[in-house]
N, C-alpha and C positions, 0 to 999 in steps of 0.2 A: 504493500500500500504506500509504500515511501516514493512510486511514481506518483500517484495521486497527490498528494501532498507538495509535492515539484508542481505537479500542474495547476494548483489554487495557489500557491507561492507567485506562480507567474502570471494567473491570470488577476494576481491582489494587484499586484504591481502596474499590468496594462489599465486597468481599471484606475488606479490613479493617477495615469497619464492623462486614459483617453475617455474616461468615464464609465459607466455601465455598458456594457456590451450591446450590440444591435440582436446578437442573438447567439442564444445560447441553448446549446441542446445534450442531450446526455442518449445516445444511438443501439438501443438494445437489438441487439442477431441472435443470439442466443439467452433467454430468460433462467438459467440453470442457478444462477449465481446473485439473480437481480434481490432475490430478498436477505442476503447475507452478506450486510455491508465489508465484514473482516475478509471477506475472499472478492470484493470488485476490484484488488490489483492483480490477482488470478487471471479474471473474467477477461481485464483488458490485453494480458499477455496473451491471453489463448484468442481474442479475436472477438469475444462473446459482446465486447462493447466498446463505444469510441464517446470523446466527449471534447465537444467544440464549440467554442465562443468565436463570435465574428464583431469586429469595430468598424466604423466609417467617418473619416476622416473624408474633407473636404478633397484632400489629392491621395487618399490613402486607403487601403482596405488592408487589417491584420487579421487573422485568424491565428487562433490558439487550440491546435490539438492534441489530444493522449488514447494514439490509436496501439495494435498490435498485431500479432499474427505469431503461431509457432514459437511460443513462449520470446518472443523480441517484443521491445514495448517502444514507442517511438513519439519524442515527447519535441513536438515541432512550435513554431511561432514563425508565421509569414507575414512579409510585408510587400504588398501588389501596388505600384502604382498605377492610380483611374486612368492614368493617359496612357500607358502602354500595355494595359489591361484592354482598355479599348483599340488603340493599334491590331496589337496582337488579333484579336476578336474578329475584326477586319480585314486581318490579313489570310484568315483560315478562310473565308466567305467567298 
């Protein structure tokens, strides 16, 4: 559970940057684990759940995730800019 823990750590921290999250979600796949808080840093290595806050910033979109797979846990923070997020978008089209 000391991923989890990293991942409210980091999302205290964007929060005091960028304010409350535009949104936030907590991604159940597998419910095995969802009512036994002591084993959701289990759930997230095995893949059974992922949880993600998203901000927006006038040039900015960050996303904070705590995804896994295959006992690997993978504790990310992106930062997209709207202009080349839109570029990008554009150029696939």
């Amino acid at each position: 559970n000391a991923y989890l823990q990293d991942y409210q750590k980091i999302k205290d921290a964007l929060v005091q940057k960028f304010g409350r999250p535009l949104e936030e979600a907590m991604k159940w796949r597998d419910n095995s684990y969802k009512d036994d808080f002591s084993s959701w840093g289990e759930a997230v290595s095995l893949g059974h759940v992922e949880l993600i806050s998203r901000w927006l910033t006038p040039q900015t979109e960050i996303t904070a995730s705590l995804s896994g797979a295959d006992e690997q846990i993978l504790l990310t923070v992106e930062y997209t800019g709207l202009e080349l997020k839109e570029l990008a978008q554009r150029s696939e089209e």
